[in-house]
C-alpha positions as a Markdown table, in Angstrom:
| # | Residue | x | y | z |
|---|---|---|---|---|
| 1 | Unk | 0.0 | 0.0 | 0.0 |
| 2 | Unk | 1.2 | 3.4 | -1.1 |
| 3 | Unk | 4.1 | 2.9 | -2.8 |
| 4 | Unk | 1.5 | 1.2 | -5.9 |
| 5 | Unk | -0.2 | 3.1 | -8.7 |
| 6 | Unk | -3.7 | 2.6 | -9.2 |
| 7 | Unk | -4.7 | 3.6 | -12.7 |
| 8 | Unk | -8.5 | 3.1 | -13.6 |
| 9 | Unk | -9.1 | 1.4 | -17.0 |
| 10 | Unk | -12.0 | 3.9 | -18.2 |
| 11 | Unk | -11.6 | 7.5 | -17.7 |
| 12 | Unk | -14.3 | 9.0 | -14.7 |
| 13 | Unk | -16.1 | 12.3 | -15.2 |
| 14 | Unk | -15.3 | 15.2 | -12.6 |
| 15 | Unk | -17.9 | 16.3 | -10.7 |
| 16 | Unk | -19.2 | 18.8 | -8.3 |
| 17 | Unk | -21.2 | 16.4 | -6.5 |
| 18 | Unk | -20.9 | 15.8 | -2.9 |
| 19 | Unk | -19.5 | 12.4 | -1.1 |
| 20 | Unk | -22.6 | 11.5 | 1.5 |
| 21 | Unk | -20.4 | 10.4 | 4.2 |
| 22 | Unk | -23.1 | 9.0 | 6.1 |
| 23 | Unk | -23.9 | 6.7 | 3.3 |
| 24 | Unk | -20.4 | 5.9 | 2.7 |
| 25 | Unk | -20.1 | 5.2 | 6.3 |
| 26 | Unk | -23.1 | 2.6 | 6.5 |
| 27 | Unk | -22.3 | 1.0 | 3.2 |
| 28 | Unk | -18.9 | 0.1 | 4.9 |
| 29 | Unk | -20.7 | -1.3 | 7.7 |
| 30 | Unk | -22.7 | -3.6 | 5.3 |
| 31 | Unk | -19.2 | -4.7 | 3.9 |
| 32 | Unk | -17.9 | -5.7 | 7.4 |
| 33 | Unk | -21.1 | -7.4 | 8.1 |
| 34 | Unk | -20.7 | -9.3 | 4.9 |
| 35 | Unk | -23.2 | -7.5 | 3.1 |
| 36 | Unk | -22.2 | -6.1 | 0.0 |
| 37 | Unk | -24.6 | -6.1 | -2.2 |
| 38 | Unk | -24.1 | -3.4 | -4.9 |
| 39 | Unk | -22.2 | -0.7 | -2.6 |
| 40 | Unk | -18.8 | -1.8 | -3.2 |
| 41 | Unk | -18.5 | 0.9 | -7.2 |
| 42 | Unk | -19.7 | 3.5 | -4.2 |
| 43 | Unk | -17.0 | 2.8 | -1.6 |
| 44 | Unk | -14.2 | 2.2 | -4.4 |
| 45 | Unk | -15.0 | 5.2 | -6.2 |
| 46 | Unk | -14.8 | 7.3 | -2.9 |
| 47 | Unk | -11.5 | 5.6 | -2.0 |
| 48 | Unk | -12.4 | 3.2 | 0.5 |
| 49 | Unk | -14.8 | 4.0 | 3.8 |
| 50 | Unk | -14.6 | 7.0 | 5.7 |
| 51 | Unk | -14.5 | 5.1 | 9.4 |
| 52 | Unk | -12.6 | 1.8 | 8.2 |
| 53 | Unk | -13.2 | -1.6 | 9.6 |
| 54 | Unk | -13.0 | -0.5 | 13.7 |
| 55 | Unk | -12.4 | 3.7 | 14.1 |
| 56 | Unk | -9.5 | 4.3 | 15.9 |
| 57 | Unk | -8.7 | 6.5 | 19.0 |
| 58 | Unk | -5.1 | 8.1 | 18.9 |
| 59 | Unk | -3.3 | 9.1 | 21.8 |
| 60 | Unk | 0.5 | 10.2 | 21.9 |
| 61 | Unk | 1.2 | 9.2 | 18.3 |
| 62 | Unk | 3.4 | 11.3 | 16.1 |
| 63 | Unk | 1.2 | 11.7 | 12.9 |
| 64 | Unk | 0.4 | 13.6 | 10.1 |
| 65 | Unk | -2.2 | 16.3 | 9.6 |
| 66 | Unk | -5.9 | 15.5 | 10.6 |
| 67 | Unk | -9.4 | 17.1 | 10.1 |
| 68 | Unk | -12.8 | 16.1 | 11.5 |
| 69 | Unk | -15.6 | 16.2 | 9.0 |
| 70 | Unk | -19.1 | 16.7 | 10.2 |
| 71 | Unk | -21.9 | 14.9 | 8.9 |
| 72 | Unk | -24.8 | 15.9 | 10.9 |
| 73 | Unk | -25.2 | 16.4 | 14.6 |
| 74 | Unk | -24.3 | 12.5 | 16.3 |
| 75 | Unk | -22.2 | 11.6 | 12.6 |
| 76 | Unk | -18.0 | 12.7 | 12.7 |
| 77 | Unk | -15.4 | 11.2 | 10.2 |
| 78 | Unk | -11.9 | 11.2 | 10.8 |
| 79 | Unk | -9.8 | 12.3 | 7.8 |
| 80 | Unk | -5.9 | 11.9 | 7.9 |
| 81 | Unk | -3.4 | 13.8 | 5.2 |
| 82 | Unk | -1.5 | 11.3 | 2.9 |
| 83 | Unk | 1.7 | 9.9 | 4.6 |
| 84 | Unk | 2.3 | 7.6 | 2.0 |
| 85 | Unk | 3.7 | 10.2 | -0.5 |
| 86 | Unk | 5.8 | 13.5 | -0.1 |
| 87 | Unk | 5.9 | 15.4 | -3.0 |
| 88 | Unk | 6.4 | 13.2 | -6.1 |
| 89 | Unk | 7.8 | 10.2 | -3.6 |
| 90 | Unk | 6.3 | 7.1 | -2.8 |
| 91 | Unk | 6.6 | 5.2 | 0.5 |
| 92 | Unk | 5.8 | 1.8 | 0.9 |
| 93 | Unk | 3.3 | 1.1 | 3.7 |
| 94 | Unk | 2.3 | -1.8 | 5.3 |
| 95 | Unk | -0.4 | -2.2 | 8.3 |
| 96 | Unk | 0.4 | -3.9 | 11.8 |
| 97 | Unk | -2.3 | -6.0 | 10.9 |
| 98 | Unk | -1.4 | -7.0 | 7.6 |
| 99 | Unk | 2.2 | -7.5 | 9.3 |
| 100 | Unk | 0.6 | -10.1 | 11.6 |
| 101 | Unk | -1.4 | -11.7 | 9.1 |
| 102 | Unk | -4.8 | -11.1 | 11.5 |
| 103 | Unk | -8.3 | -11.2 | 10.1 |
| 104 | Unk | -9.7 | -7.6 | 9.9 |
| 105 | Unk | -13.4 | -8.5 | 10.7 |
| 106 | Unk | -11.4 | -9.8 | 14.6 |
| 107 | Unk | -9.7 | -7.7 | 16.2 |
| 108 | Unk | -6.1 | -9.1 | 16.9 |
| 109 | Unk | -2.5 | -7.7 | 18.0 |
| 110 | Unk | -1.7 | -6.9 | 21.6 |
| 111 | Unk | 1.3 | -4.6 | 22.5 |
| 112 | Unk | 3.6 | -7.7 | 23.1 |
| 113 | Unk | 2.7 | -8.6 | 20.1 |
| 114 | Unk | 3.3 | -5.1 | 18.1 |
| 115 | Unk | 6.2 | -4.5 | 20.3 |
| 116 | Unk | 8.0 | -7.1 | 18.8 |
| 117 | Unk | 7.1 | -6.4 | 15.3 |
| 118 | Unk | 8.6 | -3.1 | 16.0 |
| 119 | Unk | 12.4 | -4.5 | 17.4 |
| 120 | Unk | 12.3 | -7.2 | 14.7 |
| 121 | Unk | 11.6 | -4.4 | 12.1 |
| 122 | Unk | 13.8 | -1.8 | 13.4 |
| 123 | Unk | 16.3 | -3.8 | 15.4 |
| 124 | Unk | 16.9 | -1.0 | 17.8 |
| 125 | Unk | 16.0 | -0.2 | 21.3 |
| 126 | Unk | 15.6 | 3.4 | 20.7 |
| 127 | Unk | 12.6 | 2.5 | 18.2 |
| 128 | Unk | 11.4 | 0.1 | 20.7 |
| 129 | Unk | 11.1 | 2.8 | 23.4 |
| 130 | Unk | 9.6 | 5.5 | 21.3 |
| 131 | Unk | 7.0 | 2.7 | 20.1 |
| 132 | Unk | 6.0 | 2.0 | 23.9 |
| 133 | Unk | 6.1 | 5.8 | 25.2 |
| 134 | Unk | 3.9 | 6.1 | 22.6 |
């Protein structure tokens, strides 16, 4: 993930139209309940789903850029700038879950668990640390 080029075969129109978050965000739910009907041109279109398979809850973590888009009084989505390019370079990404081969609709991975991905990755104590102060 990010360091591969997605080209679309046929050429899209531009338009003015809006993205319904709220639709996006309950056509993704369908998808994690295994029901995907005929939502899944919707959701590729808009570039995935807006909440992803469990919304996360950041604390202490060096990251890019973020906004909070509003949707309607009880509906937020979290939106995060790129960090997979700078500029015209690509970085290779790769998930801690896709790392530890877990299944995305169970939630898997403790911090033993990501705290030695992180010293067999970086193989250095100084990485380890940061990764645990968080």
């Amino acid at each position: 993930m990010g360091a591969l080029i997605y080209a679309p075969t046929a050429k899209h129109e531009k338009t003015d139209k809006r993205l319904d978050l709220e639709a996006l965000a309950q056509n993704s739910r369908q998808i994690v309940e295994g029901e995907a009907v005929d939502i899944l041109p919707a959701l590729m279109k808009a570039g995935g789903s807006p909440g992803g398979a469990r919304p996360k809850i950041l604390a202490g973590i060096i990251m890019p850029e973020t906004r909070l888009f509003e949707s309607g009084p009880q509906n937020r989505y979290f939106g995060i700038k790129r960090f997979d390019r700078k500029h015209n370079h690509r970085f290779h990404v790769h998930t801690f879950g896709n790392l530890i081969h877990s299944n995305f609709r169970t939630p898997e991975g403790d911090y033993e668990t990501f705290l030695k991905v992180v010293l067999d990755l970086t193989k250095t104590t100084r990485t380890l640390k940061k990764a645990f102060a968080g």
